[in-house]
C-alpha positions, 0 to 999 in steps of 0.5 A, a space after each residue: 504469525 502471518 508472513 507477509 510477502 516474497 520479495 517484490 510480490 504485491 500483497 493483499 491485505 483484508 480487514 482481518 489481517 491489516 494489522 498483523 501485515 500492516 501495522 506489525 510489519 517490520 518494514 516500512 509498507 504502502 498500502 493501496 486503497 482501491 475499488 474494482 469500480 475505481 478506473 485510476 486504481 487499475 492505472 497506477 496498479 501496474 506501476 506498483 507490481 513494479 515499484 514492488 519488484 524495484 523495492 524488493 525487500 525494502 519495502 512491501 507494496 500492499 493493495 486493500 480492496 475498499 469495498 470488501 474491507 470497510 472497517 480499515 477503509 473507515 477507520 483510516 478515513 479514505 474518501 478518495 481512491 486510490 489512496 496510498 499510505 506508508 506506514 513505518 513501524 505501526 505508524 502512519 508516515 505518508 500518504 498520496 491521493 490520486 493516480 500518479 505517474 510511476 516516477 511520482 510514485 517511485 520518489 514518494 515511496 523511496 522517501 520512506 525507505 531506511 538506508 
């Protein structure tokens, strides 16, 4: 079974293994659609290494490179980037598109975090 993080460390996620770190995590988990090309996927980048840190085990922060994972990026139908989904037990709980300030970002997020 694939483990997915230490405590506050950013994972990547791939089409193969999106459902084993994503879907089957028991946690909830944001995951960052981004591209390479994508100029505020680099700005908000940042903010969530820290936000990971900030949640520790909480909560795991992930990161999808959209353009080497097509199939999980069609299948949840991101057109715009970055797109951040939450996702709690398998089930798609949340979502922000755009760049966003960290505090933004930090409110967003902690809504999904169980007590």
């Amino acid at each position: 079974m694939l483990k997915a993080q230490e405590t506050g460390a950013v994972v990547t996620v791939t089409d193969d293994t999106f459902a084993a770190l994503v879907l089957a995590a028991d946690r909830p988990v944001v995951v960052d659609f981004w591209a390479e090309w994508c100029p505020p996927c680099r700005a908000i980048s940042k903010s969530l290494g820290e936000l990971a840190d900030e949640f520790g085990d909480r909560m795991t922060v992930a990161t999808i490179n959209t353009d080497e994972n097509p199939t999980t990026t069609r299948a949840y139908r991101i057109m715009s980037l970055p797109t951040l989904l939450v996702f709690r037990r398998g089930e798609l709980v949340g979502s922000t598109v755009g760049a966003r300030p960290k505090s933004h970002l930090r409110q967003a997020l902690s809504t999904h975090i169980e007590p």
